[in-house]
C-alpha positions as CSV (number, residue, x, y, z in Angstrom):
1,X,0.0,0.0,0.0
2,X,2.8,2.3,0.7
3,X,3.4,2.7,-2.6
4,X,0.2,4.4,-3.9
5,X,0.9,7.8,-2.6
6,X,-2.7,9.2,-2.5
7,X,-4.3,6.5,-0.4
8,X,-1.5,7.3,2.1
9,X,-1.8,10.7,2.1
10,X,-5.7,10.6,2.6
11,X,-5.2,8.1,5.6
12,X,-2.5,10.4,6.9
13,X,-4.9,13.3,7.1
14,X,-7.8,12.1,8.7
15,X,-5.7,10.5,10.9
16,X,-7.2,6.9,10.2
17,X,-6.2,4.1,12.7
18,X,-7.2,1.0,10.0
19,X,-3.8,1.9,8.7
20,X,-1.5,1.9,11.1
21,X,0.6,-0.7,10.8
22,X,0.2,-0.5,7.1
23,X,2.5,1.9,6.2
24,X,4.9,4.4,8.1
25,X,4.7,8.2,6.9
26,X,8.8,9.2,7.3
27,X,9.3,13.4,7.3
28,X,12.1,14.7,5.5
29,X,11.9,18.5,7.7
30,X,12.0,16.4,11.0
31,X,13.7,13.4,10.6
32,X,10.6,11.2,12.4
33,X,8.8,8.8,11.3
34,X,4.4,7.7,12.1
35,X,2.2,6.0,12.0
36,X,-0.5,7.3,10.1
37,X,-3.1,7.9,13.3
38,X,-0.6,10.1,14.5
39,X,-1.8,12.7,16.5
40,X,0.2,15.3,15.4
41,X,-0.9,18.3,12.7
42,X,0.2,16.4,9.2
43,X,3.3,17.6,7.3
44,X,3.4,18.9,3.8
45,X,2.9,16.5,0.8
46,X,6.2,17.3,-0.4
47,X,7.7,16.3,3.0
48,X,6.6,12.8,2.9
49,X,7.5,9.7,2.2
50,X,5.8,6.6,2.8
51,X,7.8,3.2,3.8
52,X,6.7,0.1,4.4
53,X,8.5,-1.1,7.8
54,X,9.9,0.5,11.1
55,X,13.0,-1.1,10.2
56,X,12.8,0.8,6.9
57,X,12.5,4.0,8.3
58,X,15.4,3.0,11.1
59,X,17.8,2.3,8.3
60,X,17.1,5.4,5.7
61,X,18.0,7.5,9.2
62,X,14.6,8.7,10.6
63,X,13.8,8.0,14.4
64,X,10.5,7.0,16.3
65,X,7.9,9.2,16.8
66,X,7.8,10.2,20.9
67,X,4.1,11.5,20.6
68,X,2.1,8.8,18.5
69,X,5.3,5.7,19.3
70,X,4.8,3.5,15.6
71,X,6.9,1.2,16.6
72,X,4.0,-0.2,19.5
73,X,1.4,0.1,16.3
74,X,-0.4,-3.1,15.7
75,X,1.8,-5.3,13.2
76,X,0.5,-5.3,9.0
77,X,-2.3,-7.9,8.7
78,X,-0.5,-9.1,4.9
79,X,1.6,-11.5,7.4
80,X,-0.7,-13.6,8.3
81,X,-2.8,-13.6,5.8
82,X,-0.4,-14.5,3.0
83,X,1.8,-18.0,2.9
84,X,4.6,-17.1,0.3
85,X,7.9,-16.7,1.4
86,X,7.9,-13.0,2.1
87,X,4.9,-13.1,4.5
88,X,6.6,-17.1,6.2
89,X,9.8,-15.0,6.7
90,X,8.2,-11.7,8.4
91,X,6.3,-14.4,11.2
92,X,9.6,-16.1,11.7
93,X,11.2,-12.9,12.6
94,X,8.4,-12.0,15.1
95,X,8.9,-15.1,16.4
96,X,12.7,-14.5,17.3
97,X,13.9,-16.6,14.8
98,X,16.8,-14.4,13.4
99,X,17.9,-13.5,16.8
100,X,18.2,-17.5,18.1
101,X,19.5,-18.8,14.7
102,X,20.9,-16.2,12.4
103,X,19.5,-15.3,9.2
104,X,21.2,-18.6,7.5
105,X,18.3,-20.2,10.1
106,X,16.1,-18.2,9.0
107,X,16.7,-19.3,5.3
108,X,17.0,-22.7,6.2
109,X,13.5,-22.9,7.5
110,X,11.9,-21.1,4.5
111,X,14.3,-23.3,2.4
112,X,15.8,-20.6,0.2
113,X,19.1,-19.1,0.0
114,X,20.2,-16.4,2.6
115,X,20.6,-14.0,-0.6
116,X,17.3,-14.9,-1.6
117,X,15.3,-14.2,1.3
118,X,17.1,-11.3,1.8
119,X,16.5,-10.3,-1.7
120,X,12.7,-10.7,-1.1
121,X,12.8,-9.0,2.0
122,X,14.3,-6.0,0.8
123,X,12.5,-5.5,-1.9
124,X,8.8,-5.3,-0.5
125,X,9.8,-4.1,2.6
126,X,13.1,-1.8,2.5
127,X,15.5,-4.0,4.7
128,X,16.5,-7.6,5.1
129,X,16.1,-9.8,7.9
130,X,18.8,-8.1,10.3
131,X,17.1,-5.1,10.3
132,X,14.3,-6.3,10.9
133,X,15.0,-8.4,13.6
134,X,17.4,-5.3,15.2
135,X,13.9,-3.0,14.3
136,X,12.1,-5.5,17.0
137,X,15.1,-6.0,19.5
138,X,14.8,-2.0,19.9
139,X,11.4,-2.6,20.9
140,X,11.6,-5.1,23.3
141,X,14.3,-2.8,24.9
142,X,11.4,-0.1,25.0
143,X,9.1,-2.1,26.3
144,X,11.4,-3.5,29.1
145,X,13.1,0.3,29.8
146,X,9.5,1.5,30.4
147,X,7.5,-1.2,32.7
148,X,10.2,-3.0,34.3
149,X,13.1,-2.1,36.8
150,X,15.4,-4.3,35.5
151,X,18.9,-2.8,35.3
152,X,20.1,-1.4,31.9
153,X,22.5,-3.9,31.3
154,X,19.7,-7.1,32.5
155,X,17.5,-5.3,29.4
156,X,20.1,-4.8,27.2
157,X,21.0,-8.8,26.7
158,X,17.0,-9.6,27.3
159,X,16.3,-7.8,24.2
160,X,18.7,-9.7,22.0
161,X,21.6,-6.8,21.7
162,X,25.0,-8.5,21.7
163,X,26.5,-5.5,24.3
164,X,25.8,-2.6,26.2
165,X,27.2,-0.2,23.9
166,X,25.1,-1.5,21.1
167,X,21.8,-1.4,23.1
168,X,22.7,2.5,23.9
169,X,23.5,3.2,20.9
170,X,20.3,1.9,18.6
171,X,18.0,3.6,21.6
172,X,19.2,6.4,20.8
173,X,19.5,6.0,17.4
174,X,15.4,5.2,17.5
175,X,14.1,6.7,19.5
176,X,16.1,9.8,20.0
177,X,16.6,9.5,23.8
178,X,19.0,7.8,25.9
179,X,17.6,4.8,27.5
180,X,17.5,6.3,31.1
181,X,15.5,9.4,29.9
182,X,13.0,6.8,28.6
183,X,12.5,5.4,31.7
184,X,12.4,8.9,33.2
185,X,10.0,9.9,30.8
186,X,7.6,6.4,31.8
187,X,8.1,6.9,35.2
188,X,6.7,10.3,35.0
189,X,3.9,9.5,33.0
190,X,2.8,6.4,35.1
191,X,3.0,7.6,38.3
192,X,-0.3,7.6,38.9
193,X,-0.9,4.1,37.7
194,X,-1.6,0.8,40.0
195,X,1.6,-1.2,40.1
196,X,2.2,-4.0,38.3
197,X,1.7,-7.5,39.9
198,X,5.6,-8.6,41.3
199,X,7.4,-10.7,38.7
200,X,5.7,-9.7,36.4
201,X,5.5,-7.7,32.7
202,X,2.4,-5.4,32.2
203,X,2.1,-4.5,28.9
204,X,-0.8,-2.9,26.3
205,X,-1.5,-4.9,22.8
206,X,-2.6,-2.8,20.9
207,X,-5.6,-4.0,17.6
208,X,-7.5,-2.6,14.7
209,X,-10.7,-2.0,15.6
210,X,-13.4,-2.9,16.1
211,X,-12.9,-6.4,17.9
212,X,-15.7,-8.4,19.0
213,X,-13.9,-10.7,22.1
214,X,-17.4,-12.7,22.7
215,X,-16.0,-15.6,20.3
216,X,-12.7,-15.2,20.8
217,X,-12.0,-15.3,24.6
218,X,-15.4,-17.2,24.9
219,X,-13.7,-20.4,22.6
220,X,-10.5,-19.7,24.7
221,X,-11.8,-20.1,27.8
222,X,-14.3,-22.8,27.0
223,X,-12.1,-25.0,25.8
224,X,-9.9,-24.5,28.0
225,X,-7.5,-27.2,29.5
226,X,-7.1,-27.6,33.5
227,X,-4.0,-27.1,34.2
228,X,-2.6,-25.2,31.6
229,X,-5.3,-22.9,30.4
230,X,-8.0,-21.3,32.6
231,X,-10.6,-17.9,32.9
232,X,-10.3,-16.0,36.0
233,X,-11.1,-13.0,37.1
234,X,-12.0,-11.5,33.8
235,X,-8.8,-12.9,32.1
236,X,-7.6,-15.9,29.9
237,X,-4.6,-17.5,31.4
238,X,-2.4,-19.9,30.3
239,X,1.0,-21.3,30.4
240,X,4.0,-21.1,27.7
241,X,6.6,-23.2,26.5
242,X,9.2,-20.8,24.9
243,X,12.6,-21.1,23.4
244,X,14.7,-20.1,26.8
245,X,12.0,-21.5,29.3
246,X,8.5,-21.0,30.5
247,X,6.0,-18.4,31.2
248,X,2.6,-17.5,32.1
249,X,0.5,-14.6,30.3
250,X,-3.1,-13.2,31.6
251,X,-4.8,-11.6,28.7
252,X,-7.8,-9.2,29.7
253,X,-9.9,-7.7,26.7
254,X,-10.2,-4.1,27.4
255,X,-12.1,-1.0,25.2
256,X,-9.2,0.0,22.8
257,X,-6.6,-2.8,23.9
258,X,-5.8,-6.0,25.4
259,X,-4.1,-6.3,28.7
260,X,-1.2,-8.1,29.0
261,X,1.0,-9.6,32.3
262,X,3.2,-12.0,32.0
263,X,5.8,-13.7,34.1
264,X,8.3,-15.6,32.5
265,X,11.4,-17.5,33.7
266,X,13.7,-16.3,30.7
267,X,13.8,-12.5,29.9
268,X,14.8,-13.1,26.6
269,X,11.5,-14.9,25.9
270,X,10.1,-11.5,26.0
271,X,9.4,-11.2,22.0
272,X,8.7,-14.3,21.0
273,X,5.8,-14.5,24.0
274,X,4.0,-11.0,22.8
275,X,4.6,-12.2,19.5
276,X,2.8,-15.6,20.3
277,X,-0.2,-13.8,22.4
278,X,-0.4,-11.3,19.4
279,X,-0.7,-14.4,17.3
280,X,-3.1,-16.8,19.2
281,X,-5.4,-13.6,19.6
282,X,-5.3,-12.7,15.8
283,X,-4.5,-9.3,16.7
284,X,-3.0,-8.4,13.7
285,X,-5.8,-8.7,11.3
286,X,-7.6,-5.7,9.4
287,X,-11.4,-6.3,10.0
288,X,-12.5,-3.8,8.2
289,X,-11.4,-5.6,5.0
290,X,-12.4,-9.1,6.7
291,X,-15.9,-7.4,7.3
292,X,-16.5,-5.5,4.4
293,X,-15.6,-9.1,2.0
294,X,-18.2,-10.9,4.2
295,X,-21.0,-8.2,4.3
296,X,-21.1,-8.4,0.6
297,X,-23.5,-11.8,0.7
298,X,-26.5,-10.3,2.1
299,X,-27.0,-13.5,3.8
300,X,-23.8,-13.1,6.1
301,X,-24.4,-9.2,5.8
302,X,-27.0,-9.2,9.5
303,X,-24.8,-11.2,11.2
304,X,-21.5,-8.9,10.2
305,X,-23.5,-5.9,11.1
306,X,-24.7,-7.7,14.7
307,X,-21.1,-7.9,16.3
308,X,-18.4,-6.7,13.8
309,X,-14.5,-7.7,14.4
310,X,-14.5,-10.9,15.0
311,X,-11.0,-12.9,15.1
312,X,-10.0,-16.3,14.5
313,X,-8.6,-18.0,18.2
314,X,-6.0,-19.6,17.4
315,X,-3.1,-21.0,19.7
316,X,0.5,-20.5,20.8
317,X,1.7,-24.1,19.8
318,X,1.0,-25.5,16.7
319,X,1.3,-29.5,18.0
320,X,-0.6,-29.0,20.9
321,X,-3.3,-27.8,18.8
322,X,-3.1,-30.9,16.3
323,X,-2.8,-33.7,19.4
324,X,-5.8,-31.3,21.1
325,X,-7.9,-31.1,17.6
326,X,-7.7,-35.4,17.5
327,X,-8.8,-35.7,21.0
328,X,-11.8,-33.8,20.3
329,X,-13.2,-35.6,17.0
330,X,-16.8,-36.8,17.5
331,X,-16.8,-35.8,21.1
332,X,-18.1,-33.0,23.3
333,X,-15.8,-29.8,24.3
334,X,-15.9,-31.1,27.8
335,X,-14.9,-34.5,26.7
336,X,-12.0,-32.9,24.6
337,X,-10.9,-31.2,27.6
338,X,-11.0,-34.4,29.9
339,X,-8.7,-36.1,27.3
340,X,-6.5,-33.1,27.1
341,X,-6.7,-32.6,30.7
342,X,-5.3,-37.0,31.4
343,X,-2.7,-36.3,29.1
344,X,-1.2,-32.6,31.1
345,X,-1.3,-34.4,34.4
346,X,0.5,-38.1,32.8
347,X,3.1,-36.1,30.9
348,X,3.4,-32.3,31.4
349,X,5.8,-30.3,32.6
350,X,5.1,-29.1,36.0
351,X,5.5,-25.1,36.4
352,X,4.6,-22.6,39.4
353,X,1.6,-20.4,38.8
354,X,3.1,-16.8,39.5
355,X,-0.2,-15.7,41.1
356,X,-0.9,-18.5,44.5
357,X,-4.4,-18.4,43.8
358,X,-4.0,-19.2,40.2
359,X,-5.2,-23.1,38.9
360,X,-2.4,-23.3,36.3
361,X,0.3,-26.6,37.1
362,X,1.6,-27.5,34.0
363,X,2.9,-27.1,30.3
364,X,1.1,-28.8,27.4
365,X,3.0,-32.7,26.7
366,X,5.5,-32.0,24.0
367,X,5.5,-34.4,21.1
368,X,8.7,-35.8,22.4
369,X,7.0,-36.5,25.7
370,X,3.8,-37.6,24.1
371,X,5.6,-40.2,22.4
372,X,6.5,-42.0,25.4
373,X,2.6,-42.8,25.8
374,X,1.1,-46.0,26.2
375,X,-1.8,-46.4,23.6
376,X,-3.7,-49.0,25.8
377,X,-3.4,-46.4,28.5
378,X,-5.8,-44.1,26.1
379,X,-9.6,-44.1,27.1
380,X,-10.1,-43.7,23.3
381,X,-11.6,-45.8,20.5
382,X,-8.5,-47.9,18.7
383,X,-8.9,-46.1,15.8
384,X,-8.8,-42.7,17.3
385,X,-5.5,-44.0,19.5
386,X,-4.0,-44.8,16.3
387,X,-4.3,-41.7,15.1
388,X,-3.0,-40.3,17.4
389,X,-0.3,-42.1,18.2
390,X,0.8,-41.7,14.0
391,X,0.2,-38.2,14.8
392,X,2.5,-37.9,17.8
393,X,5.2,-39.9,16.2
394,X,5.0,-37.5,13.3
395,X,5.2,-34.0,15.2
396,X,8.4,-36.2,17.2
397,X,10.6,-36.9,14.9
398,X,10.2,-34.0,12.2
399,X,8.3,-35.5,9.4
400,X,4.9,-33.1,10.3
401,X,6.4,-29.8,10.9
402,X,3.6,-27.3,11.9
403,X,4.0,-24.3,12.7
404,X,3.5,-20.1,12.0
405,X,5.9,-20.8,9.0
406,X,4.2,-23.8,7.7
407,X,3.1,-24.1,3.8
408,X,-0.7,-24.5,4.1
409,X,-1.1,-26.5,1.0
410,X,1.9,-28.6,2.2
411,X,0.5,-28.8,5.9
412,X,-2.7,-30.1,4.7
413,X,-1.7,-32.4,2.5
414,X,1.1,-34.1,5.0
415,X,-2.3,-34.0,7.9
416,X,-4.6,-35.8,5.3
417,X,-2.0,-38.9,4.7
418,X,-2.2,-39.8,8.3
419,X,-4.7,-42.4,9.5
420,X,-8.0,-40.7,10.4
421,X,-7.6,-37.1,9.5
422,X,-10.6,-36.1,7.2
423,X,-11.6,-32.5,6.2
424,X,-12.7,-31.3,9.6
425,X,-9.5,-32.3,11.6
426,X,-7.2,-30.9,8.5
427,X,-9.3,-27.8,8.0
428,X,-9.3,-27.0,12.2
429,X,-6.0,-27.4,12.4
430,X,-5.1,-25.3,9.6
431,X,-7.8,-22.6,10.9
432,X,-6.5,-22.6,14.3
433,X,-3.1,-24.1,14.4
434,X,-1.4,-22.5,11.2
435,X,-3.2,-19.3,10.7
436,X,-4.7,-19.8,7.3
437,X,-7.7,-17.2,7.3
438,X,-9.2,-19.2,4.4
439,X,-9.7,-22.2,6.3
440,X,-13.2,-23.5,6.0
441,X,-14.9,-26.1,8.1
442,X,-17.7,-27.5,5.3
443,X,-18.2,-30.5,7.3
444,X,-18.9,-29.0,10.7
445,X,-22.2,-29.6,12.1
446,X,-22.3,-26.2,14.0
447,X,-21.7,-24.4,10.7
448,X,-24.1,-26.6,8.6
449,X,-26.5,-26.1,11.1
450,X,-25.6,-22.5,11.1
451,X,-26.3,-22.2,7.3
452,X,-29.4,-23.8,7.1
453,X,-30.9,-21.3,9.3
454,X,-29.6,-18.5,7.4
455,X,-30.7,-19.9,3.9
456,X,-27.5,-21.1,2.7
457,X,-26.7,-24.4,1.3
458,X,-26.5,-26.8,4.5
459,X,-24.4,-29.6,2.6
460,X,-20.7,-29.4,2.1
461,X,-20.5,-29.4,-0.9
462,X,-22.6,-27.1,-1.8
463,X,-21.7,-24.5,1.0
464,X,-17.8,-24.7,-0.3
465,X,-19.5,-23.4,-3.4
466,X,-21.4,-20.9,-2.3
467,X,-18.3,-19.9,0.2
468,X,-16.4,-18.7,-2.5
469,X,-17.5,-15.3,-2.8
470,X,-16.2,-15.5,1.0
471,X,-12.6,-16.0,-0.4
472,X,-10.0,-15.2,1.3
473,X,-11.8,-14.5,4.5
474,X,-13.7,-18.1,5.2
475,X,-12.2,-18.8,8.1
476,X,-13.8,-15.6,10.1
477,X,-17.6,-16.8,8.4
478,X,-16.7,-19.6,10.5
479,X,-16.7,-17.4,13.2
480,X,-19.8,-15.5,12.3
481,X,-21.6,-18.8,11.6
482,X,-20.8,-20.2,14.7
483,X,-21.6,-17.5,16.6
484,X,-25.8,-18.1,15.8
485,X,-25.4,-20.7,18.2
486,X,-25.9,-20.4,22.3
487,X,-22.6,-22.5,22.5
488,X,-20.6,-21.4,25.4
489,X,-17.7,-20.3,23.1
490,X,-19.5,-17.7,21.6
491,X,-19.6,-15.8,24.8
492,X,-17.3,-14.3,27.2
493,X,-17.6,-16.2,30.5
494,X,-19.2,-14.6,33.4
């Protein structure tokens, strides 16, 4: 979008919020860069230019913004709603991948060359992969600078920078201020605020609006898993398994944000955890566009207009989803979670709950640890055991990789050659699991049911027809459909 001037300019001047994230408007006079909401009384045409990333911006020489901060702006929806190499590459750096592994990981994953990828990168988004990755390690250092009092040097190597005098120097370099006048700065303008809970990170995730949290917090938290998911006190909680260690996030839907604490074991798991919650929550999607594709069948149209902005839940582990999406085939949400729930207390990994009157024990099984199971152990028909046991073995030893850089097409077509994976599983897991928002669940009796109601065709096939004036956006009628029902998931608990 960047590159059609007039659009950006428009957005720029009515100060539209769809678009941050979008595009950054840099200003030749000043030297700053914006997002397009920003506050501040727009420049001259002629001193604009538009770039597509903060990491752009950071390497032509402009700073961050200190009134309308872009870099904490929602991240561009095309990332998750797009599965070629570009869009695979952008989640993987989100996810921490170029600071654990390098860029030659990074390639490796995406299984191009490091001069291709960043080849790509640079050319639809102004830098490669290091800049990128450094873009996000300033942020991290922002984010830990302003709500923590951890010692400089503590943030410095919990943000990814290799020394001190690096850390100090891309700060200022971004932001334009030294990194003890930005926690001066925060100090000042929180100190009116309730502290933060000990051990822990409070931070603000910001979303487009508008966002509907009924189905997403209210699919959370009903399905969630004793021990390492729960709903308490107006929050989804849950436990995370994360490159350096563990962690535990609370995530509380709020007016024009989401509220964020999280305790974690490993400081340098600080990224990649936002980055999963961002994920999980779909917080990154523009549903406007989502909304607007929908409204266009004037079947779907009431229910759009009803509650508009609703996400796709998804989750922060890939293979926990999968094993989790076989235990619930032809079975009730609570006997899905009774499954789930054998499983966590047999072979998950004990952890603390940060808060003591907290119900959360354990971490998900890993495959690895799933492995180990006993199929006659499983209170499970033989067939489904077998499928999950396949399953299991698969996710072990490599030969099913899932994950936020996973090739749909690919993903599905490695779930379908396993024993007992038909359209639902497959098209749930890619839904939820992998992100794909053009995942559609045909089959599903809620959504047949759903349709039928409405008018639509009520038979798979020929609702897959019909849904393809939906394209690219099936996955959120899912959502919509679903929501007609007085299911528990459709609603935020009490």
């Amino acid at each position: 979008m960047y590159t059609d001037t007039d659009r950006c300019v428009r957005a720029v001047r009515s100060k539209d919020a769809r678009f941050d994230g979008w595009f950054f408007t840099a200003v030749r006079t000043t030297g700053i860069y914006c997002r397009p909401s920003c506050p501040a009384v727009p420049p001259k045409v002629e001193n604009m230019t538009f770039l597509p990333s903060a990491a752009a911006c950071q390497q032509a020489g402009f700073r961050a913004c200190k009134r309308c901060r872009p870099d904490t702006s929602p991240g561009s929806p095309e990332w998750n709603a797009r599965a070629d190499a570009v869009a695979r590459a952008m989640r993987l750096i989100q996810d921490g991948v170029v600071d654990r592994e390098g860029v030659p990981g990074l390639a490796a994953r995406l299984g191009y060359s490091t001069r291709q990828v960043e080849r790509q990168l640079g050319a639809e988004l102004g830098a490669g992969p290091l800049a990128l990755a450094r873009a996000q390690r300033a942020q991290t250092a922002r984010l830990l600078i302003e709500t923590s009092a951890l010692p400089m040097g503590d943030i410095a190597f919990a943000a990814g920078f290799s020394s001190i005098r690096t850390f100090n120097d891309t700060v200022r370099e971004v932001f334009a201020l030294a990194p003890g006048e930005l926690r001066r700065r925060a100090e000042k303008a929180h100190r009116h605020q309730q502290p933060q809970v000990p051990g822990t990170i409070a931070l603000r995730l910001p979303y487009r609006a508008p966002l509907n949290p009924d189905n997403l917090f209210g699919h959370l938290a009903a399905t969630a898993v004793p021990g390492v998911e729960e709903w308490r006190a107006g929050a989804y909680r849950r436990t995370l398994r994360l490159p350096y260690g563990t962690g535990v996030v609370a995530l509380t839907p709020r007016p024009d944000h989401i509220g964020c604490q999280l305790a974690l074991t490993d400081l340098r798991d600080l990224t990649i955890a936002i980055s999963r919650c961002r994920w999980m929550l779909d917080l990154d999607a523009d549903p406007e566009a989502v909304d607007d594709q929908l409204r266009s069948d004037p079947l779907l149209a009431p229910l759009v207009d009803k509650a508009p902005g609703r996400r796709v839940p998804r989750t922060v582990d890939a293979a926990e989803f999968a094993v989790r999406a076989v235990l619930g085939q032809q079975v009730s949400t609570a006997a899905a979670r009774t499954h789930a729930a054998r499983l966590v207390t047999a072979y998950g990994e004990p952890v603390t709950d940060p808060d003591p009157e907290g119900g959360l024990t354990h971490l998900f099984p890993s495959p690895q640890a799933l492995a180990e199971l006993d199929p006659q152990s499983l209170a499970l028909p033989r067939s489904r055991r077998t499928t999950l046991t396949t399953l299991v073995s698969a996710l072990a030893d490599g030969s099913l990789p899932l994950g936020i850089d996973s090739d749909w097409e690919d993903a599905r077509a490695r779930l379908n050659a396993l024993p007992g994976f038909g359209p639902w599983t497959t098209e749930v897991i890619a839904m939820r699991a992998l992100g794909d928002p053009d995942a559609f669940l045909a089959s599903d009796l809620g959504v047949r049911k759903a349709a039928k109601e409405l008018g639509l065709p009520s038979t798979p096939a020929a609702l897959t027809a019909r849904a393809a004036h939906w394209r690219p956006w099936r996955a959120y009628a899912v959502q919509y459909l679903w929501a007609t029902d007085g299911h528990p998931i459709n609603r935020l608990p009490v």
